[in-house]
Structure formats: structure tokens, C-alpha cells
N, C-alpha and C positions, 0 to 999 in steps of 0.2 A: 572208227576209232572207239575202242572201249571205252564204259563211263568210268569204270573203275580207278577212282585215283586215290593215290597217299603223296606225301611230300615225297618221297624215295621213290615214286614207279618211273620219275624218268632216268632212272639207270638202269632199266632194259630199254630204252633208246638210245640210237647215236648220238653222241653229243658232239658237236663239233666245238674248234676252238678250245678246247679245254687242254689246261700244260700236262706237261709231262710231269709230275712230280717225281724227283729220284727216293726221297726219304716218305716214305707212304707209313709208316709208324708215327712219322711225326704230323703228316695231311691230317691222320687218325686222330691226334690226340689235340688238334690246331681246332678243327672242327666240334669236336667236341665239348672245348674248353669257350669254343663261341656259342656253341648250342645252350650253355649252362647260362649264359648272360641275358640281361636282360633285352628286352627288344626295344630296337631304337624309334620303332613308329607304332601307334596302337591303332587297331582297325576301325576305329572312330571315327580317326582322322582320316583313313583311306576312304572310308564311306563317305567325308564329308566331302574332298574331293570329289569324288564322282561325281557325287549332287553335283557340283558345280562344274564339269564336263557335261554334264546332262543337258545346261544350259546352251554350251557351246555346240554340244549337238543340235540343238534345235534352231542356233542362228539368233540366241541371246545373250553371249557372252564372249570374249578371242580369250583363246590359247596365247598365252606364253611363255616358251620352255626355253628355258637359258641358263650359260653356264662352261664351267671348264669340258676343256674338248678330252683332258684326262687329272683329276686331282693328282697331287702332288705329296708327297710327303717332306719332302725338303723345304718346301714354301708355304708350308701351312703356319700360318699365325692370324690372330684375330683381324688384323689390317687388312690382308686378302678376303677375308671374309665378307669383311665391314665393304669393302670396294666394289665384291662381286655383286652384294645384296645391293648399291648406293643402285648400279648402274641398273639395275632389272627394275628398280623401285622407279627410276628415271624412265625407260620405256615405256613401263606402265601407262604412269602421268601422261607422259603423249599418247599412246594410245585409246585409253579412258577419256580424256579430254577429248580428244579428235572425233573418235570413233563412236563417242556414245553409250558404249557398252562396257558393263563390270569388266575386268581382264585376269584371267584366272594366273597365279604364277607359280610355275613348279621350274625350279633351280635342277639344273644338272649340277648336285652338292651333295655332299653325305655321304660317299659310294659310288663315285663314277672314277673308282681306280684302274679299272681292267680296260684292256683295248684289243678288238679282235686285229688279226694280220693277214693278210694274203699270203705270206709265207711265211714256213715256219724259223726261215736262218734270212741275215743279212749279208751283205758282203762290207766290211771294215777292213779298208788297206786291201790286204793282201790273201786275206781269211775271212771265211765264212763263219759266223757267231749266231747261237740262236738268237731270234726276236726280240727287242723289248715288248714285251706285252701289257705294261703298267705296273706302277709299285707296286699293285695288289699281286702281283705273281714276281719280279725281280726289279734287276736296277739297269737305269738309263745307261752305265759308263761300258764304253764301247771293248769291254774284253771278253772272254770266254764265261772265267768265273761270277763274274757281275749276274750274268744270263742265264743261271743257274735257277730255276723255280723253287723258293726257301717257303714253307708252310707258313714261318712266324710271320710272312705276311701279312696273313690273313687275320693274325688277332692285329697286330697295329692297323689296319684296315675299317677293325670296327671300332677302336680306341680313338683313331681318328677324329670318325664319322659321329660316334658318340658326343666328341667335343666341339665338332662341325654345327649337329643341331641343335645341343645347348646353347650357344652363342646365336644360331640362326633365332630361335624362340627369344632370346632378350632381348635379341634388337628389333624382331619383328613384335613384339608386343611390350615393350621396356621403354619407349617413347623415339626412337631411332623411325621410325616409321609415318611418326605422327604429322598427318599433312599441312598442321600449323610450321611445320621446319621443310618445307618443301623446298626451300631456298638453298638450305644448307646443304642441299644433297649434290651441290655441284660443286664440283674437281676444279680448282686451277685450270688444269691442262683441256679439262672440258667447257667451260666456259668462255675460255677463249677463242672456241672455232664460232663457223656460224650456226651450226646448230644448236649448241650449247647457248649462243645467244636468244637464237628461240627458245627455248626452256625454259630461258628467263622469262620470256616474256608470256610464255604458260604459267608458268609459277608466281608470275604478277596477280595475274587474272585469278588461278586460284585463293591466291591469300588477298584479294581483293572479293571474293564470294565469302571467305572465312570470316571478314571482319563486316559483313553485310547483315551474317547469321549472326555475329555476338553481336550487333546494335539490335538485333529484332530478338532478342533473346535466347536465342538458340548454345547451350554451352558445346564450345567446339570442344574442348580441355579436355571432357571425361568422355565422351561420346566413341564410342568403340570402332564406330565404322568408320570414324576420323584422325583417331590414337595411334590404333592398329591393325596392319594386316597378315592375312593367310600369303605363307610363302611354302609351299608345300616340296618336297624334295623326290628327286628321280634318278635312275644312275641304268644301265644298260645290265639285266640280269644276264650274264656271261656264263660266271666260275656259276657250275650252279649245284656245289659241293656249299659253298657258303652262303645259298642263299636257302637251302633246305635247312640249315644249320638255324637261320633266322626266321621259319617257318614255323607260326604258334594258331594254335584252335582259340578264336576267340569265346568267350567264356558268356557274352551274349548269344550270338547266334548259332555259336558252335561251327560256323564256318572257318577253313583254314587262311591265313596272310601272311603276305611275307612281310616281316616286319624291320625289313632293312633298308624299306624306302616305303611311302604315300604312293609313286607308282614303278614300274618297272618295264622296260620295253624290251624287245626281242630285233635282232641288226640282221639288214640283209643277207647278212651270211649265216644266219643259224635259225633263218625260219620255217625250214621242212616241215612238211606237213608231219610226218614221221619221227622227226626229232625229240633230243630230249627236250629242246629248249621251251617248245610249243608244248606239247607232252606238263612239261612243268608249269607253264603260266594259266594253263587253262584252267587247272584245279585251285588256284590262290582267288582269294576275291579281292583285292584291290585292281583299281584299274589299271590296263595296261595299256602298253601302245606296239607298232610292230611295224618297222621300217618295210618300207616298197618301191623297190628300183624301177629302170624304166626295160627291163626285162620281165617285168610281172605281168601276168596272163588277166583276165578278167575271171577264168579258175581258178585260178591262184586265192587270188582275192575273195572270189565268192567261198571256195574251203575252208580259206583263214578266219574269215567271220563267220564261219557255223562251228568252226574247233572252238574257240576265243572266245564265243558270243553268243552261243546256240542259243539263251533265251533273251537275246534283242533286248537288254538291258541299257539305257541310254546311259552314256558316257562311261560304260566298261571297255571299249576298243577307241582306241586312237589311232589311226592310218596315219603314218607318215609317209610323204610323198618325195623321195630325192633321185628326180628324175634326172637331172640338168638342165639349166636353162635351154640348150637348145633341143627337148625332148618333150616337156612337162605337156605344151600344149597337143602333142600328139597322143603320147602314152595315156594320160589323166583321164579326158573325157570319158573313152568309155568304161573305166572302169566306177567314176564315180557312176555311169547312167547305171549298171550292173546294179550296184551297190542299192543305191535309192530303190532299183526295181525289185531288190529282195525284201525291200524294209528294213536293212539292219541301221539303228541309229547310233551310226560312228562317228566320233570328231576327225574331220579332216586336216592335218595340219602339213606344212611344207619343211621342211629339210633345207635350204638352198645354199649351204653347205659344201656337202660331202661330193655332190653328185658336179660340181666346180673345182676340183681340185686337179693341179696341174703341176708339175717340177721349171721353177724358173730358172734362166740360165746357168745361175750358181748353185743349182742342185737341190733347193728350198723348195719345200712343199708351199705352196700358196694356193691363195684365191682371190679374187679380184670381183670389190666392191660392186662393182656394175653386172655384173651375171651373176653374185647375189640378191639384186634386185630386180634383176631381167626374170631370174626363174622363180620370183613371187609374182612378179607381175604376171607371169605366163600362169600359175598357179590359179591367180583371181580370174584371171581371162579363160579357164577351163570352168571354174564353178559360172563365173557368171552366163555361161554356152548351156550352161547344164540345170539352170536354177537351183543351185547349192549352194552350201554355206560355208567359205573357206576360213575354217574356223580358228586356225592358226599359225604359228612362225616355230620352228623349232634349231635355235643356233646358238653357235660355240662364241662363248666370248669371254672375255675378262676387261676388272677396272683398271688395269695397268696400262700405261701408253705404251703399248708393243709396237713394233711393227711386222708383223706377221701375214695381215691380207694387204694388195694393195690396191688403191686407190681411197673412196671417200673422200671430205671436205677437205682433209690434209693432207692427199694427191699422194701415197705413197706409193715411191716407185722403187723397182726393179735393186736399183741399187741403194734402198735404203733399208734392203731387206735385214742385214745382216748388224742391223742398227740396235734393234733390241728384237732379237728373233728368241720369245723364251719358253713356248711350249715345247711339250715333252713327244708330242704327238701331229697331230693336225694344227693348222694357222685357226688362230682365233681372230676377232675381231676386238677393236681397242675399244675404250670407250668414247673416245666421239664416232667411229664408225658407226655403234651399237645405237649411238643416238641420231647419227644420221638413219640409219635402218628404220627405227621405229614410226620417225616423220616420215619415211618413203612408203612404209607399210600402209598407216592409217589414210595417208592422201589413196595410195591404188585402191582400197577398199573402198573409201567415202567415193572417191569419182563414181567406182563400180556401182555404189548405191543410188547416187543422183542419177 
């Protein structure tokens, strides 16, 4: 692979995934009019990031990546925000609590509008319609013209995302965070299950440490690492017309970033070693990450980390792993032994997701609670075979009581799918599932430790 790179050279690569735009006058002048804006993330903040993947790579800190499985445009308001950030800030807690370790959190938020497809038409009725591919390229409603790829997408995309991370930054550091209100961060609807009553009972313990430190003098109030935290944002670089558009030469190091997200990852379907996708993230310095099925080679892998990573920078590649539960513990092994045997120092994170999804009776995409936990379990049970550090969870969720995956503590079934089924894309996880997840997570790994 040549070193040779500018933000533009992956358009002498294939790029897969990418629409068809009809109006290319207008692609031209959509891009352009984004390119004049300012950037939504500064390469500071990507760098700090890393540092703190650096940790995760070395088995001092968990990954976790959560978040809508496709933003929305029609259900954007501060409340979804406020609900999406309540429920990861809630993970967290369990995690950090349980686990021991800082917990790094990057939101799939800000730019996780696009979604790649298997095909490029569906069948509706009686007619074949192109794909929804996510608002960042058209519209969900099932007719011909909806399915149309419109450019002004692409600016409401970033106008969005714009108002995404300012609302993220005032509640993550505006007092919304602050772990003296660690109480408040739960839901009616989540407090009521029993894991939700756990949390409570974490979040006793915590403001029972809080009130220990103001008798011994310690001010919890102003104290930063107590007030507020780093929620950093992530979204799958896809269109990669808009994310050249968001690519700035930082003015310290002079290195280029993409400044449309903290990090950006590369989906099973567009990781050619050849591609533009690859081709594109190699030459950006924030960290990335880069989906790996259970069709992935131990070549595969070891290529990917010399494209991505060629100078063994800790916490600049993130592996994700979305084998399937019944796969992970075959696939996994040898490529994490590969991986350690080259030296590259990657975060290994799980997926347990995508690689579980199934059509139930009624035609609903789902996944079910217990093979999202079976394919982490199987996840820890390959690092612990291998002495490595399964550094983290990567999954779709939301603070809304959906019913979209089923089972967890409120046993959702088959037929309750169609109860509140309200993604646009793939099944999320509700937020007691999300909390049930988090205490299943922390237990496999703590056992795994003892």
C-alpha cells in the first residue's frame, strides 16, 4: 500500500456502500457548503481519547461504546439525548463499580446516521424500492420517491450532530453527570425491574463514599473527576464524501482528523484491504475501530493492523469482534494469539449485536437477550484461553422502553414485539436490558479475574 495520502486519495479506491446520488451538482455543492463549517470535534480531544484506549489496551481500563443502532431525524429532541447519555452514564456506574477500572465512554451519537445494506432495493408489497440507507442519505417511508438519495441530507446531518454535541458537552460537564446526583439518573420504568433495584443499591454505596469524603474534608461539589465526565462520540465513517468534507490539518501537529467524530470505525462490509474505506481511515489520526466477522482470516487481521496501525500506537485500532454467540469461541482465539504475537497494541472490544440477529415470526428483526450475553461470555472465555484483555462491549441501545430485543429481566417475548418496536434499523436494547447487560458484563469479567 502506498504512504501516499491526502483526504481525497480514497477516491481512486473502491468504495463500497456508497448511494447513488441522482443530483451530483447538488452532492457538489452539499459537500462543500459542509466543508466551509466548522468542525464538530477538535483533534485534542481525539488525542485524548486515545490516551485513554491506550489504557484499555493494556488491560487498565473497559471500553464502552453505546448508542443508537441509526440516529434519527424525526426523534431528535434534547429528552432522547438526556435518556440516551442517563442510560450509558448508568452502565458505566456498574461497571466502574464492579470492575474496578476507569470506563472509557464513546456514544454511538453525533453522526451515526448512515447504515450500510446487503442489498441495494427491498421488496415493499408488491415492488421493489431502493434501501433505506439512513436519513443521512433518504427517508424511512416505504415508497419509491422517499428512497431517492437527496444531498441536503447531508448538511441537516451536520446541523443535527452540531446540536447533538452541544447538548452532549452541557450535560456531560454542566452538572447532569455529577455523581453526587447518581440517584437521579434512574427512569421510573428502570427502577422498577430488578436490576434497576440493583443500581439502587450501587448508587447507595456510592453517595454513601460521597458523604464519607465531605466529612473528611474532601469537596465533592467542585472536584472535576466527580462533577464531570468524558463522553466522547463515534458513528461508522460510511459516506466518505462527508467525512473528507469534515477532514482539517490540525494546526498543532499538522496532522490530518476527521473532525466529525472523537472516533470512527470501518463495518464488515467495507474493510478491503484495497478499499476506499481503509485507504481513508489510515491517513486520519484519531482513533479508529474496524469490525471483524467470523469469516475473518488471521491475514486478514494481521494486514488490517499494519494498514490502520503500522506504528503500534496503543489505543489507535480498536478490533471489534461480532462473531456470534455460537462462533466467537472458535473464531477469536487465534486471531487474538496472531495479534499479541505481532505486538500490535489493540483494544479488543465485542460487538454481541449484530452477529445475533434473526427475523421472528412476524418478520421483525430481533435479538435476544441471552446470545447477547452468551457471545460476551464466549468473548471473555477466548481472552481468558489466550491471556488478553477483553477490553470491551460495543451495543446498540436506547433510554426508551422499546421492545425490540427479546428477553432480559422483563422477559420480552415474541409477541410483544410489535409493542413499541421503534427503530429505524436494527433492534436496540431498552434500558433495563442495557442495565441488565452491564451487571452481566462486569460479573463474566470479575469471575474471569478471580
Amino acid at each position: 500500500m502506498t504512504q501516499t495520502w491526502a483526504p481525497s486519495s480514497w477516491r481512486d479506491r473502491p468504495a463500497g456502500q456508497q448511494p447513488e446520488w441522482p443530483d451530483a451538482d447538488g452532492l457538489d455543492r452539499a459537500l462543500k457548503q459542509i466543508e466551509s463549517y466548522p468542525p464538530l470535534v477538535f483533534a485534542g480531544e481525539a488525542r485524548s481519547l486515545q490516551a485513554s484506549l491506550a489504557e484499555v489496551a493494556v488491560g487498565n481500563a473497559f471500553l464502552l461504546q453505546a448508542g443508537d443502532c441509526a440516529e434519527s431525524f424525526e426523534e431528535f429532541s434534547a429528552v432522547n439525548i438526556r435518556e440516551k447519555l442517563r442510560v450509558i452514564l448508568q452502565m458505566a456506574v456498574v461497571l466502574t463499580y464492579s470492575m474496578g477500572v476507569p470506563v472509557v465512554k464513546v456514544g454511538r451519537m453525533a453522526g451515526q446516521f448512515a447504515k450500510p445494506r446487503s442489498s441495494a432495493n427491498e421488496r415493499v408489497g408488491d415492488e421493489d424500492i431502493p434501501s433505506f440507507r439512513g436519513h443521512m442519505i433518504n427517508d424511512a417511508a416505504p415508497n419509491p420517491l422517499a428512497r431517492v438519495p437527496n444531498p441536503e441530507r447531508l448538511v441537516q446531518t451536520y446541523n443535527q450532530s452540531a446540536s447533538t454535541m452541544n447538548l452532549l458537552r452541557a450535560f456531560t460537564k454542566g452538572g447532569f453527570a455529577d455523581l453526587n446526583r447518581v440517584h437521579a439518573w434512574t427512569q421510573e420504568f428502570v427502577s422498577s425491574s430488578p436490576s434497576g433495584r440493583r443500581y439502587e443499591r450501587v448508587a447507595a454505596e456510592i453517595a454513601r463514599a460521597m458523604r464519607f469524603m465531605r466529612a473528611a474534608g474532601i469537596d465533592t461539589e467542585s472536584n472535576p473527576n466527580l462533577s464531570t465526565v468524558d463522553v466522547f462520540t463515534s458513528h461508522e465513517a460510511l459516506l466518505l464524501g462527508y467525512e473528507e468534507a469534515l477532514t482539517r490539518q490540525d494546526s498543532l501537529t499538522g496532522g490530518w482528523y476527521d473532525c466529525s467524530a472523537h472516533m470512527l470505525w470501518i463495518g464488515e462490509r467495507t474493510r478491503q484491504l484495497d478499499g476506499a474505506h481503509v485507504e481513508f481511515l489510515r491517513g486520519v489520526g484519531n482513533p479508529i475501530g474496524c469490525k471483524i466477522g467470523p469469516t475473518t482470516t488471521v491475514r486478514e487481521v494481521l494486514e488490517l493492523c499494519q494498514a490502520l496501525n503500522p506504528a503500534h500506537q496503543p489505543g489507535r485500532l480498536t478490533l471489534i469482534s461480532r462473531m456470534g454467540a455460537g462462533n466467537v469461541e472458535r473464531v477469536l482465539p487465534p486471531l487474538l494469539r496472531a495479534v499479541t504475537d505481532a505486538g500490535y497494541p489493540v483494544v479488543w472490544a465485542c460487538d454481541p449485536m449484530h452477529g445475533n440477529t434473526y427475523s421472528a415470526p412476524n418478520g421483525r428483526k430481533t435479538r435476544h437477550f441471552d446470545s447477547v450475553v452468551a457471545e460476551i461470555d464466549g468473548f471473555v472465555r477466548a481472552h481468558r484461553a489466550e491471556g488478553t484483555w477483553p477490553g470491551g462491549i460495543h451495543v446498540e441501545l436506547t433510554g426508551d422502553a422499546v421492545t425490540e430485543c427479546l428477553g432480559g429481566s422483563d422477559a420480552v417475548s415474541e409477541d410483544q414485539l410489535d409493542h413499541r418496536y421503534e427503530t429505524m434499523c436494527d433492534p436496540r436494547l431498552n434500558g433495563r436490558q442495557s442495565l441488565d447487560l452491564a451487571f452481566r458484563v462486569a460479573e463474566l469479567i470479575t469471575n474471569d479475574q478471580r
